[in-house]
C-alpha positions as CSV (number, residue, x, y, z in Angstrom):
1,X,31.7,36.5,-34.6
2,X,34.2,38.1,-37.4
3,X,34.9,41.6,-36.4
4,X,37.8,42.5,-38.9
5,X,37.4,41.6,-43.3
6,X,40.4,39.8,-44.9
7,X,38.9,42.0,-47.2
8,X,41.5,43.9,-49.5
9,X,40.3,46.4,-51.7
10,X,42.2,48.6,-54.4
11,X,41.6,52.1,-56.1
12,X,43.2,53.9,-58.5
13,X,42.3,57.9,-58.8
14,X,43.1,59.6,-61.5
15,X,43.0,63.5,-62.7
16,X,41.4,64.0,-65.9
17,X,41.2,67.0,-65.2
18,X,43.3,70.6,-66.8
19,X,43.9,71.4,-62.9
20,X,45.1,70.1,-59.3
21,X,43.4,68.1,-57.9
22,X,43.6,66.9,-53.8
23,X,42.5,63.3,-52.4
24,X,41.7,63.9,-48.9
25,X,41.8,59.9,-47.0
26,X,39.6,59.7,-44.1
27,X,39.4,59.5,-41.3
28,X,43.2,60.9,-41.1
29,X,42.2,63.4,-43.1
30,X,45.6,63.1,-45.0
31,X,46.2,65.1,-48.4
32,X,47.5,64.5,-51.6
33,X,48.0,66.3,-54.5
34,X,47.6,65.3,-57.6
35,X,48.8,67.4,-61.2
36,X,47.0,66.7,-64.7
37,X,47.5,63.5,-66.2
38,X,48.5,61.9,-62.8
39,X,47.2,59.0,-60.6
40,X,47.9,57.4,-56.8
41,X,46.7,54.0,-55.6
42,X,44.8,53.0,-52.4
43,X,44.8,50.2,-51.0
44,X,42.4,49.3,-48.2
45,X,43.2,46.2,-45.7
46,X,40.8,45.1,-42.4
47,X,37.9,46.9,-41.2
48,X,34.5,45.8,-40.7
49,X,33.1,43.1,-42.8
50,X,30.3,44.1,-45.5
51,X,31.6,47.9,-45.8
52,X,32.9,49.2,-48.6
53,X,35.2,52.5,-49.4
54,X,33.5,55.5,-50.4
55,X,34.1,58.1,-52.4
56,X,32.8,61.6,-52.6
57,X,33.4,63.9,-55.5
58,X,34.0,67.8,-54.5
59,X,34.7,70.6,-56.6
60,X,39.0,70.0,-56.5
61,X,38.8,67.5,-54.5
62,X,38.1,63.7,-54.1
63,X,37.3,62.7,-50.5
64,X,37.6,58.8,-49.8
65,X,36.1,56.7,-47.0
66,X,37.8,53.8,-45.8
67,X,35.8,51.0,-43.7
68,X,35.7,51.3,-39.9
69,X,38.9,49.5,-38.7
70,X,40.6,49.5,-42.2
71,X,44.3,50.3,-42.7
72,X,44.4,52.7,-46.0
73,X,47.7,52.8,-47.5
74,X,48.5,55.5,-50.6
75,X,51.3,54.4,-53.5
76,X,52.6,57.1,-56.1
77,X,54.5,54.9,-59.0
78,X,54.6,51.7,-56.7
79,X,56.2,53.7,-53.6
80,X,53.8,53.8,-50.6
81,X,53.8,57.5,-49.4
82,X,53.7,59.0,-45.9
């Protein structure tokens, strides 16, 4: 039985908005800020097959749910950030 997806999955956020904006990545709960006019990508790898990421909108904020088991990796202008 497969436990882990070769699944990868991609995501670009970006603020459309006049004001900051934060993308919280879960579980790790790690933050990101993002100005006007800007954008990061995530890219998800693994995790259980047949889950998908989520994402929740929030007043200033932008919460996303990776799959159980998935590796989530954040890029800002094709570097990968902390």
């Amino acid at each position: 039985m497969k436990t882990q997806s070769d699944e990868k999955q991609k995501i670009r956020i970006q603020n459309g908005t006049s004001g900051s904006l934060t993308v919280v990545v879960e579980p790790s709960a790690n933050e990101y800020a993002l100005a006007p006019g800007t954008h990061i990508e995530l890219a998800e790898e693994g995790g259980r097959p047949g889950n998908v990421l989520e994402v929740e909108v929030r007043d200033r904020s932008v919460a996303v749910y990776g799959r159980p088991g998935a590796k989530i990796t954040v890029h800002r202008d094709g570097v990968e950030l902390p």
